[in-house]
Predicted model as a PDB file, atoms N, CA, C, CB and O in Angstrom, pLDDT in the B-factor column:
MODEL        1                                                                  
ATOM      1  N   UNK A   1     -67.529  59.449 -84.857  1.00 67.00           N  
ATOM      2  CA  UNK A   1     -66.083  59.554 -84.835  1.00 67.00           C  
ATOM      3  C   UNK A   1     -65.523  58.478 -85.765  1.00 67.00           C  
ATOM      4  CB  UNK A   1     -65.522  59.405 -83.379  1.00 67.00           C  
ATOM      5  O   UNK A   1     -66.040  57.362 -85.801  1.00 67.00           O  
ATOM      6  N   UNK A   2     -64.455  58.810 -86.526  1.00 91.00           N  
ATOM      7  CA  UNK A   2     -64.234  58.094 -87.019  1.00 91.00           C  
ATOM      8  C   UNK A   2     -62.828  57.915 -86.651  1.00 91.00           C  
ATOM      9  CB  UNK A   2     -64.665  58.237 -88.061  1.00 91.00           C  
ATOM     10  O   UNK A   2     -62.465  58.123 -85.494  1.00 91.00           O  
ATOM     11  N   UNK A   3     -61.601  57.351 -88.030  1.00 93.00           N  
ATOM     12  CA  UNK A   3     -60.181  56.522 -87.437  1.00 93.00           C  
ATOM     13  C   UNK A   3     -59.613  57.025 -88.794  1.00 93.00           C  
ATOM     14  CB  UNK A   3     -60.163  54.459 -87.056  1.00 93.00           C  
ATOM     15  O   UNK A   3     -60.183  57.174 -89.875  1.00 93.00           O  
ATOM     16  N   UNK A   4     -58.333  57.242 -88.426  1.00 95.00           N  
ATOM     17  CA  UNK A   4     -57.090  57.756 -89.516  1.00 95.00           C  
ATOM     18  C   UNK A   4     -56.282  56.631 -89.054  1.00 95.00           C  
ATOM     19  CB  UNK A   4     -56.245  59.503 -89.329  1.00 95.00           C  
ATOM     20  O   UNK A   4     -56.175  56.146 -87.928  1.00 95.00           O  
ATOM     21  N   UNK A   5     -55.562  56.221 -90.520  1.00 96.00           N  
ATOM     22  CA  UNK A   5     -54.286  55.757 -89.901  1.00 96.00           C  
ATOM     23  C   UNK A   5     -53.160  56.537 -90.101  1.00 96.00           C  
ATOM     24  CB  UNK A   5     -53.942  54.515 -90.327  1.00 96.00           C  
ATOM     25  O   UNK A   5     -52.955  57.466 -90.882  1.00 96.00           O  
ATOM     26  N   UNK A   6     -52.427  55.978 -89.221  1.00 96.00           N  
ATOM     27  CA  UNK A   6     -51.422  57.158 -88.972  1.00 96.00           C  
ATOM     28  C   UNK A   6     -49.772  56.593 -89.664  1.00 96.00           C  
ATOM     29  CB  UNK A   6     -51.348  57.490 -86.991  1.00 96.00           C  
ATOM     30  O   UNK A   6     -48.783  57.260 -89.965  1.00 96.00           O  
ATOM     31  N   UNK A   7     -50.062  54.880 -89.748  1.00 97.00           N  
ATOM     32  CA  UNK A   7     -49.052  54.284 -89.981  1.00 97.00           C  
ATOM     33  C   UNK A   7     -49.532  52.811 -90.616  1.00 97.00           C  
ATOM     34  CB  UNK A   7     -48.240  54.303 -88.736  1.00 97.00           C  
ATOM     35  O   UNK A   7     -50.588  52.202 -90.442  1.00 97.00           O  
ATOM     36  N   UNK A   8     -48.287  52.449 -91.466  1.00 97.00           N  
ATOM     37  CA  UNK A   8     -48.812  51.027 -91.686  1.00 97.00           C  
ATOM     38  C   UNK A   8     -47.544  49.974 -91.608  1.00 97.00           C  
ATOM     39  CB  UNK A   8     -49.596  50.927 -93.227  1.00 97.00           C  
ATOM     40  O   UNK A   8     -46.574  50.593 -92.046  1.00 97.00           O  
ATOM     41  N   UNK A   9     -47.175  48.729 -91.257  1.00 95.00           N  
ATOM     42  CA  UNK A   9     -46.763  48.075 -90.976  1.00 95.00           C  
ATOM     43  C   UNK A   9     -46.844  46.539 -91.790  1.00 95.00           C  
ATOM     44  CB  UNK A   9     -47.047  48.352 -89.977  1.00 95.00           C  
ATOM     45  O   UNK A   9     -47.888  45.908 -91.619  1.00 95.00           O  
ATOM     46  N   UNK A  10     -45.928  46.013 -92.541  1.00 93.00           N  
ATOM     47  CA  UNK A  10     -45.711  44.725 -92.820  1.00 93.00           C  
ATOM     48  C   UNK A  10     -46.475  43.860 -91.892  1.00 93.00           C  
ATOM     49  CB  UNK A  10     -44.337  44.453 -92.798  1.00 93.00           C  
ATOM     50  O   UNK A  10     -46.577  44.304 -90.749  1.00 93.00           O  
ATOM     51  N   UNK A  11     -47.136  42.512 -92.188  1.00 91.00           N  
ATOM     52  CA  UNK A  11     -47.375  41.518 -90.768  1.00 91.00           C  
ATOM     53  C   UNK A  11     -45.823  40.540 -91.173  1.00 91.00           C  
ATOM     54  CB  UNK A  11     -49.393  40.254 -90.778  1.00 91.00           C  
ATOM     55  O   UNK A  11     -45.263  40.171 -90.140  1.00 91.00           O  
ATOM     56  N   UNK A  12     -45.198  40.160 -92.303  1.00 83.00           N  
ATOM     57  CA  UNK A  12     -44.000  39.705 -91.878  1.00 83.00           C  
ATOM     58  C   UNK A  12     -43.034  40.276 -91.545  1.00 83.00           C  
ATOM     59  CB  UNK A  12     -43.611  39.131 -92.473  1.00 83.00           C  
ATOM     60  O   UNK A  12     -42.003  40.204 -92.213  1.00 83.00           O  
ATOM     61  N   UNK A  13     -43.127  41.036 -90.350  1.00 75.00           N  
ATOM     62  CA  UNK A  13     -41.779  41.455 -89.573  1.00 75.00           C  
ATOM     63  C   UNK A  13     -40.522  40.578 -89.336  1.00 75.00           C  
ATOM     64  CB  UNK A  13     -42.149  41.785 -88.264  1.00 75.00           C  
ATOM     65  O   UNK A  13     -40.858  39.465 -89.742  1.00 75.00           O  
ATOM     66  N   UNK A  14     -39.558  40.528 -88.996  1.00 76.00           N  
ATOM     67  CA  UNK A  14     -38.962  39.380 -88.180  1.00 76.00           C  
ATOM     68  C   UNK A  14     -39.078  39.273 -86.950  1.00 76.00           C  
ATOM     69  CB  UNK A  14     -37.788  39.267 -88.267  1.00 76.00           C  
ATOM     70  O   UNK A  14     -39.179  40.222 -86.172  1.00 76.00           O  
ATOM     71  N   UNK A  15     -39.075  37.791 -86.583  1.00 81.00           N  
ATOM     72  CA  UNK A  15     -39.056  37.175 -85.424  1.00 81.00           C  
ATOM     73  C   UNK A  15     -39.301  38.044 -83.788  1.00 81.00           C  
ATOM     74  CB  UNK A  15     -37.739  36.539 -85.573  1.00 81.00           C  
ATOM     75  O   UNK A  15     -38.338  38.801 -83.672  1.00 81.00           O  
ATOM     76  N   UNK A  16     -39.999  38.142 -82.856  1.00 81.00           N  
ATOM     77  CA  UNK A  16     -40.037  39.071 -82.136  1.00 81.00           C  
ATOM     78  C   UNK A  16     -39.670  40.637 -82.357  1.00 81.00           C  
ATOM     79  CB  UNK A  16     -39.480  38.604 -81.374  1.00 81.00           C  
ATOM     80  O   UNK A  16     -39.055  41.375 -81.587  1.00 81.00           O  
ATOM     81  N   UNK A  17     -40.190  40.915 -83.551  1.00 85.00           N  
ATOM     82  CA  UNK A  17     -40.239  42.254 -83.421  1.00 85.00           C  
ATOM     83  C   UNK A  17     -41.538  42.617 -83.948  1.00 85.00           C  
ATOM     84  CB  UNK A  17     -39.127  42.931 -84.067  1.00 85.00           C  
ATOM     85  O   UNK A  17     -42.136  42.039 -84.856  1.00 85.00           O  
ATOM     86  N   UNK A  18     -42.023  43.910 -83.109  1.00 92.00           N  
ATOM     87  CA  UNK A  18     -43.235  44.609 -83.213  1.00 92.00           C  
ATOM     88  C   UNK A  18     -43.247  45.642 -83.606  1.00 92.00           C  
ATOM     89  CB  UNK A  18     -43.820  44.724 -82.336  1.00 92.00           C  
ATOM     90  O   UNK A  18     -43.975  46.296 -82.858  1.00 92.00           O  
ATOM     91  N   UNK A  19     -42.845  46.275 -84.415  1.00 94.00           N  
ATOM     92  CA  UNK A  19     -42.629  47.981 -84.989  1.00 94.00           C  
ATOM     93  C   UNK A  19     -44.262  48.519 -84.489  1.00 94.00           C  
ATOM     94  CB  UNK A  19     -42.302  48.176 -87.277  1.00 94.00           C  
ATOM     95  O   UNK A  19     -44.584  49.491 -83.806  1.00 94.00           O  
ATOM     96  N   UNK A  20     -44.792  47.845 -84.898  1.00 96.00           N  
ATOM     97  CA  UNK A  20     -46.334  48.580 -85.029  1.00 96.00           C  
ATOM     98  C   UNK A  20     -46.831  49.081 -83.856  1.00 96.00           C  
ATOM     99  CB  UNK A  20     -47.481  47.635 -85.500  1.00 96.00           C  
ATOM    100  O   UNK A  20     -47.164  50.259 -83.726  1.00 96.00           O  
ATOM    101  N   UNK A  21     -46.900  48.238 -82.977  1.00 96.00           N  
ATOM    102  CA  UNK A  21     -46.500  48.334 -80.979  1.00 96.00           C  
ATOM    103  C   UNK A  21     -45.891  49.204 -80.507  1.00 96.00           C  
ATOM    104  CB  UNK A  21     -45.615  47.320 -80.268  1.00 96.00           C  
ATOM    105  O   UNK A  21     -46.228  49.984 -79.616  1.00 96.00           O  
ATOM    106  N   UNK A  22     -44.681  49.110 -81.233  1.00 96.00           N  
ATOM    107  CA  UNK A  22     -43.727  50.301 -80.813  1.00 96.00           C  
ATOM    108  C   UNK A  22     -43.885  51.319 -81.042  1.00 96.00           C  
ATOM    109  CB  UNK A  22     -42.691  50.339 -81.127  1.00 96.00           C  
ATOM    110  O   UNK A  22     -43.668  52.101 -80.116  1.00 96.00           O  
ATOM    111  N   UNK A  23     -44.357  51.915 -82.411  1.00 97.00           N  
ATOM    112  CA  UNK A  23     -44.553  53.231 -82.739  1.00 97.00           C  
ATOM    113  C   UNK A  23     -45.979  53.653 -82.283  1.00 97.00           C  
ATOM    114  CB  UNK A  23     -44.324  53.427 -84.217  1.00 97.00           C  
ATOM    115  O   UNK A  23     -46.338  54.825 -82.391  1.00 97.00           O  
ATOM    116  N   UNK A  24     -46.749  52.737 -81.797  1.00 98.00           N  
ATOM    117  CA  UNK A  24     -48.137  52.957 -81.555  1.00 98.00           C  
ATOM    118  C   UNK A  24     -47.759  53.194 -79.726  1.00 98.00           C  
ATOM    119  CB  UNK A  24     -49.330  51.421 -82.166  1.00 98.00           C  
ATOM    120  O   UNK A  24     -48.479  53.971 -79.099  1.00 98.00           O  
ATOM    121  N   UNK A  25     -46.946  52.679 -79.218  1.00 98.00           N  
ATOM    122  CA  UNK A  25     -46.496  52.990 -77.931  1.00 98.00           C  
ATOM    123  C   UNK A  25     -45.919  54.472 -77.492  1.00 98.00           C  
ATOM    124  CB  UNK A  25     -45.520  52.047 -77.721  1.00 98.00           C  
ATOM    125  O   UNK A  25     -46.173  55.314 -76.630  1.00 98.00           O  
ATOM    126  N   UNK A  26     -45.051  54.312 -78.518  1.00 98.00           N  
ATOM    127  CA  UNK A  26     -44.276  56.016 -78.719  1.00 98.00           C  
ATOM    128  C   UNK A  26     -45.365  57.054 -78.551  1.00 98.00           C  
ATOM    129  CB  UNK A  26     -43.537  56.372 -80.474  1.00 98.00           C  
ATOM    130  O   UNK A  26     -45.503  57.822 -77.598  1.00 98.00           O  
ATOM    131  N   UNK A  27     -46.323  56.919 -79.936  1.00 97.00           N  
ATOM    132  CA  UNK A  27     -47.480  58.170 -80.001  1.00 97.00           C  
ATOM    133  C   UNK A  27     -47.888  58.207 -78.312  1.00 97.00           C  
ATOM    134  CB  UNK A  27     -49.150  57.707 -81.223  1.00 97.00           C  
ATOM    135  O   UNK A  27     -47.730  59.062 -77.441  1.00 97.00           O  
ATOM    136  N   UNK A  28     -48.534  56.734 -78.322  1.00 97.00           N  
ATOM    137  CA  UNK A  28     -49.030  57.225 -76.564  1.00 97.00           C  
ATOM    138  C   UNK A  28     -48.507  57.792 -75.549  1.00 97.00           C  
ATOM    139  CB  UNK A  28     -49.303  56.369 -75.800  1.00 97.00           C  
ATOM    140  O   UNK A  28     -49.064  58.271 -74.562  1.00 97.00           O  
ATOM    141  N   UNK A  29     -46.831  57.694 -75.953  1.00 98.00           N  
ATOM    142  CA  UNK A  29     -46.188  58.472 -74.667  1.00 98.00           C  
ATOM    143  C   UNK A  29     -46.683  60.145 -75.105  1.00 98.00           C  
ATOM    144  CB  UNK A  29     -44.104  58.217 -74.551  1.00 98.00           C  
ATOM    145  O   UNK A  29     -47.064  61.112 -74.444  1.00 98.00           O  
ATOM    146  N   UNK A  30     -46.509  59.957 -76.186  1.00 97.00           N  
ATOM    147  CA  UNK A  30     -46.731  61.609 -76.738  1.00 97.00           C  
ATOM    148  C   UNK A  30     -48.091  62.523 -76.552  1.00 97.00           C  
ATOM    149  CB  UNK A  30     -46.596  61.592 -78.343  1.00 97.00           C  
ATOM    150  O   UNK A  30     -48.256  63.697 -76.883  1.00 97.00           O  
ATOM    151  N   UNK A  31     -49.211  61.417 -75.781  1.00 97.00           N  
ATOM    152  CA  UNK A  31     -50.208  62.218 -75.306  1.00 97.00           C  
ATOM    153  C   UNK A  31     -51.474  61.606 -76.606  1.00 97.00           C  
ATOM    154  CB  UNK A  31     -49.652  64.110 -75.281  1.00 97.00           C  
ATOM    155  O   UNK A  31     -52.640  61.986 -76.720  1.00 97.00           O  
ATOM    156  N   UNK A  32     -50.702  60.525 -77.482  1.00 96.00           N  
ATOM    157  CA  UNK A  32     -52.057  60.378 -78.820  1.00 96.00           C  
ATOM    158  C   UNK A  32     -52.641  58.874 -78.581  1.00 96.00           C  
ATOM    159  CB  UNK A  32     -51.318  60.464 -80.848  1.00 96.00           C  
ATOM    160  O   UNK A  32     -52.056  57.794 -78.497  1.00 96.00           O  
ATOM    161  N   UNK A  33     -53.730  59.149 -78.521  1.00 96.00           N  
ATOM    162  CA  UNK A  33     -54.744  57.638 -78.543  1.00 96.00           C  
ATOM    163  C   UNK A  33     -54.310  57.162 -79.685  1.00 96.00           C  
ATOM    164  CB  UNK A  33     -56.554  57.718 -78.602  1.00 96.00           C  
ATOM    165  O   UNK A  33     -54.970  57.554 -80.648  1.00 96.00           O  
ATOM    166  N   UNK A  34     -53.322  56.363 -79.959  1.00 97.00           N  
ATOM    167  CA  UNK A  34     -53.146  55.436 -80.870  1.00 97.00           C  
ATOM    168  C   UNK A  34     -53.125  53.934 -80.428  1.00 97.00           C  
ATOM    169  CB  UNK A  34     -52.021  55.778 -81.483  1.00 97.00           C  
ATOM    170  O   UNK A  34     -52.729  53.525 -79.337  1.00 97.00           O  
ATOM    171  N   UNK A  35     -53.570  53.254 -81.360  1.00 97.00           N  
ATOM    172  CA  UNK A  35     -54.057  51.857 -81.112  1.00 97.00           C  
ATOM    173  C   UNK A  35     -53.815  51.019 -82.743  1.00 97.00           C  
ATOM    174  CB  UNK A  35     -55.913  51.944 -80.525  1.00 97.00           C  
ATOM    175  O   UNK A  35     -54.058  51.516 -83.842  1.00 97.00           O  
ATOM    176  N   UNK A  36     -53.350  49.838 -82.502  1.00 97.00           N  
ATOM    177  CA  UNK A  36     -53.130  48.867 -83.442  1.00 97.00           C  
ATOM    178  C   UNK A  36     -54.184  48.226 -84.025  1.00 97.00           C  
ATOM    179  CB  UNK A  36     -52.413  48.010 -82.983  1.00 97.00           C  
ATOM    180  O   UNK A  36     -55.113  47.925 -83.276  1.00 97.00           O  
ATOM    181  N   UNK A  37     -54.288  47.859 -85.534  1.00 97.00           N  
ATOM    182  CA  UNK A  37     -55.594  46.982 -86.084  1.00 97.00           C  
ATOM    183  C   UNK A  37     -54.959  46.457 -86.871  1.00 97.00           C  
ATOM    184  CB  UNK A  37     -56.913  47.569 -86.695  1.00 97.00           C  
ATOM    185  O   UNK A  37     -54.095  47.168 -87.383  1.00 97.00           O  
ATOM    186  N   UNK A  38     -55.062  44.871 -87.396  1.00 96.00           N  
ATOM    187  CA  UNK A  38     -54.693  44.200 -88.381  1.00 96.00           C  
ATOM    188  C   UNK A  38     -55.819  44.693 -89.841  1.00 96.00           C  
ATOM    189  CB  UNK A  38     -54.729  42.592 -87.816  1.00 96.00           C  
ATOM    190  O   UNK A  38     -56.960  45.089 -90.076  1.00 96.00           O  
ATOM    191  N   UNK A  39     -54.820  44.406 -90.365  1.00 96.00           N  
ATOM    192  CA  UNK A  39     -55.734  44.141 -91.815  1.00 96.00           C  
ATOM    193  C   UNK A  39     -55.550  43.441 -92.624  1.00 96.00           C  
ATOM    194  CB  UNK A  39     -55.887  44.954 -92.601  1.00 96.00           C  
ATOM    195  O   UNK A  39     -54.742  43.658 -93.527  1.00 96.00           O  
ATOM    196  N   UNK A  40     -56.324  42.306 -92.507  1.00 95.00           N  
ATOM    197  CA  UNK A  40     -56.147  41.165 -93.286  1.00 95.00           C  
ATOM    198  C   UNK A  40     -56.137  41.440 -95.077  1.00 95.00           C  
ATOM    199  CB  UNK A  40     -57.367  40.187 -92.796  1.00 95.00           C  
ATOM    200  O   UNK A  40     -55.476  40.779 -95.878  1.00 95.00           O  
ATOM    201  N   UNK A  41     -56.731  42.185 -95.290  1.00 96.00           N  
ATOM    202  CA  UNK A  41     -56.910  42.123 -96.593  1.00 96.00           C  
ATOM    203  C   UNK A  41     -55.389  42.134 -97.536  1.00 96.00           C  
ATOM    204  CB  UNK A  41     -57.875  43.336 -96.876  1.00 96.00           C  
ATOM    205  O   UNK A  41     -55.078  41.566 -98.583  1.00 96.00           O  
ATOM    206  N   UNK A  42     -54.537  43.197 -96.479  1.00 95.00           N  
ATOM    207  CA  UNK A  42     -53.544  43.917 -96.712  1.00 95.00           C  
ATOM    208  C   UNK A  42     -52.158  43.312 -96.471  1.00 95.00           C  
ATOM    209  CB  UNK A  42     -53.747  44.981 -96.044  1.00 95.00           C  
ATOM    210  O   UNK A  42     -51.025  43.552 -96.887  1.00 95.00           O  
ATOM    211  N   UNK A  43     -52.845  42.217 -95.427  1.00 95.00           N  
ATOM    212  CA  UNK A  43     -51.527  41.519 -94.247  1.00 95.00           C  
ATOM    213  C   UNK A  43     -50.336  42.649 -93.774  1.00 95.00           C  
ATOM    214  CB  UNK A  43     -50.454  40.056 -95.185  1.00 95.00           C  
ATOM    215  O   UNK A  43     -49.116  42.725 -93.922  1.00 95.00           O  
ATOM    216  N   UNK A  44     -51.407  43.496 -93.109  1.00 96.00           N  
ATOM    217  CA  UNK A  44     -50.678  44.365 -92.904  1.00 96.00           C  
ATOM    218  C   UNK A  44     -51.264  45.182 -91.201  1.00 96.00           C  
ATOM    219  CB  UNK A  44     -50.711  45.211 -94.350  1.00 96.00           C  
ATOM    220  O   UNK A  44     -52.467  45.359 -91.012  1.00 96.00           O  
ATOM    221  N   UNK A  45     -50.275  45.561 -90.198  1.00 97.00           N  
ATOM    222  CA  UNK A  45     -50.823  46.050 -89.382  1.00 97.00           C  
ATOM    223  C   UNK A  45     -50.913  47.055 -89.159  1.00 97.00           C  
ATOM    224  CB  UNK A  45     -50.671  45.757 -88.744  1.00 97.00           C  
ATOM    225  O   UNK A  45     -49.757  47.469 -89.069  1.00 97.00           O  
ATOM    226  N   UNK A  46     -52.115  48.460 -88.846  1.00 97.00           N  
ATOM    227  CA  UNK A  46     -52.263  49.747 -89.114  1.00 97.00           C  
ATOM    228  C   UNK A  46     -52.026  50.353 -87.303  1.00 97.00           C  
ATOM    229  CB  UNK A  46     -53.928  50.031 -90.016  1.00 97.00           C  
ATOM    230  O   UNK A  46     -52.486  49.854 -86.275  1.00 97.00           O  
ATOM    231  N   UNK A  47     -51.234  51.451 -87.455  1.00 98.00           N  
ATOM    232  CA  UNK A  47     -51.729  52.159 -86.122  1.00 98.00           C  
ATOM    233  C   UNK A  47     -52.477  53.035 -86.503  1.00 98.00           C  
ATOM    234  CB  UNK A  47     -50.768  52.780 -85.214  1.00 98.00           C  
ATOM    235  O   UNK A  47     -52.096  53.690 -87.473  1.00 98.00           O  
ATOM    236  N   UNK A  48     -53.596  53.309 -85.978  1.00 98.00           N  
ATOM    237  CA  UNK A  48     -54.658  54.149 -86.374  1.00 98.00           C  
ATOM    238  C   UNK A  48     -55.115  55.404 -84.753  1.00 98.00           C  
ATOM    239  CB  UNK A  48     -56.098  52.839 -86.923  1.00 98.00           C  
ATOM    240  O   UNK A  48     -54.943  55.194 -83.552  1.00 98.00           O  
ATOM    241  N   UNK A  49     -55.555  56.310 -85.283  1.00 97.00           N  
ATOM    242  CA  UNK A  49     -56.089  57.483 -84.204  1.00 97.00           C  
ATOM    243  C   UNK A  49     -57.358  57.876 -84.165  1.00 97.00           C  
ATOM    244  CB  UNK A  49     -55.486  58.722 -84.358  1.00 97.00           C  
ATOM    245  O   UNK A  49     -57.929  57.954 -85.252  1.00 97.00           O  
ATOM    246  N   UNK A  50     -58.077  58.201 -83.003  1.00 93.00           N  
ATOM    247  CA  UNK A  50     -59.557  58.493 -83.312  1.00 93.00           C  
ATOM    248  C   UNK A  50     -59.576  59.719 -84.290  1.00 93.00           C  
ATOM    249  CB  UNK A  50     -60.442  58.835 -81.906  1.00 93.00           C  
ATOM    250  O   UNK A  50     -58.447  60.189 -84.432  1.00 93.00           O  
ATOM    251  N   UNK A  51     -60.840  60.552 -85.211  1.00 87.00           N  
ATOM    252  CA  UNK A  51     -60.928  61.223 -85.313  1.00 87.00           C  
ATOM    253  C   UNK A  51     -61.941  61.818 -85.495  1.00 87.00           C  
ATOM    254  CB  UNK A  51     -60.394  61.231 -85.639  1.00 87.00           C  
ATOM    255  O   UNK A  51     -62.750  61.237 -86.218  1.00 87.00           O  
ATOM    256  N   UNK A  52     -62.414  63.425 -84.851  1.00 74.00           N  
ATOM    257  CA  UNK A  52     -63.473  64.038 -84.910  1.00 74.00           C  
ATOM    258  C   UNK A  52     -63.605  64.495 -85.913  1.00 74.00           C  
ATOM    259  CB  UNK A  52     -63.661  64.753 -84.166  1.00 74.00           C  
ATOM    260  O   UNK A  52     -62.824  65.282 -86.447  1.00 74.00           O  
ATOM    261  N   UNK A  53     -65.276  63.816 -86.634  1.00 71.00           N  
ATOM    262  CA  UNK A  53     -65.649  64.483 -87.834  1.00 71.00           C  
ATOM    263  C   UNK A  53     -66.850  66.107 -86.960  1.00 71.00           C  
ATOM    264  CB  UNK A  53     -66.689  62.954 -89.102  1.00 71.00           C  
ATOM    265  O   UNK A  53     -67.780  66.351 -86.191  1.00 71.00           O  
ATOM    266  N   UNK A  54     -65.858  66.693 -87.855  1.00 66.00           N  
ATOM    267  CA  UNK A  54     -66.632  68.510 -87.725  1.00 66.00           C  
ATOM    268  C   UNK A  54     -68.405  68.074 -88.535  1.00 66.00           C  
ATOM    269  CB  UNK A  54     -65.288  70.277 -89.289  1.00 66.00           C  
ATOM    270  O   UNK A  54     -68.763  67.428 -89.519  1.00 66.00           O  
ATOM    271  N   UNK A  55     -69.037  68.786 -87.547  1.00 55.00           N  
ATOM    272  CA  UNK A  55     -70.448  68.623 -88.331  1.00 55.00           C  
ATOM    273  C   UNK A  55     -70.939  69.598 -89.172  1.00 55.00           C  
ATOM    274  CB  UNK A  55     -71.509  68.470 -87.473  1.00 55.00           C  
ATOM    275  O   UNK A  55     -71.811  70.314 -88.678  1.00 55.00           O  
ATOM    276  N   UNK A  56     -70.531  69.873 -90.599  1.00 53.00           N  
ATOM    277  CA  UNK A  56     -70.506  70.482 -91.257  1.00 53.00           C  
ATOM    278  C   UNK A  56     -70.613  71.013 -92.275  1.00 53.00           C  
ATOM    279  CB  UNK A  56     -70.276  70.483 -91.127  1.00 53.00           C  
ATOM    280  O   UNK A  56     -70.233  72.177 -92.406  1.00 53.00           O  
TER     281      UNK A  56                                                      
ENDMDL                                                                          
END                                                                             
């Protein structure tokens, strides 16, 4: 299995705010395993989703 991202996110947001959280919160209400990962390379934070690779 692998991971899509679904979104990407600044790491300098302002001050107490989490967009990345939030929209990664939202999906979950919506029924989607979404989950947050930094990426340093990028300084940037990804919400990402599992995904099934078809064997094929």
């Amino acid at each position: 299995m692998s991971q899509l991202v679904i979104e990407s996110f600044p790491a300098g947001g302002p001050r107490g705010s989490w967009p990345a959280e939030e929209f990664a919160r939202d999906r979950r209400k919506e029924g989607v395993k979404a989950e947050v990962v930094m990426d340093m390379d990028a300084d940037a934070f990804l919400v990402i989703v599992p995904q099934r690779r078809d064997a094929g």
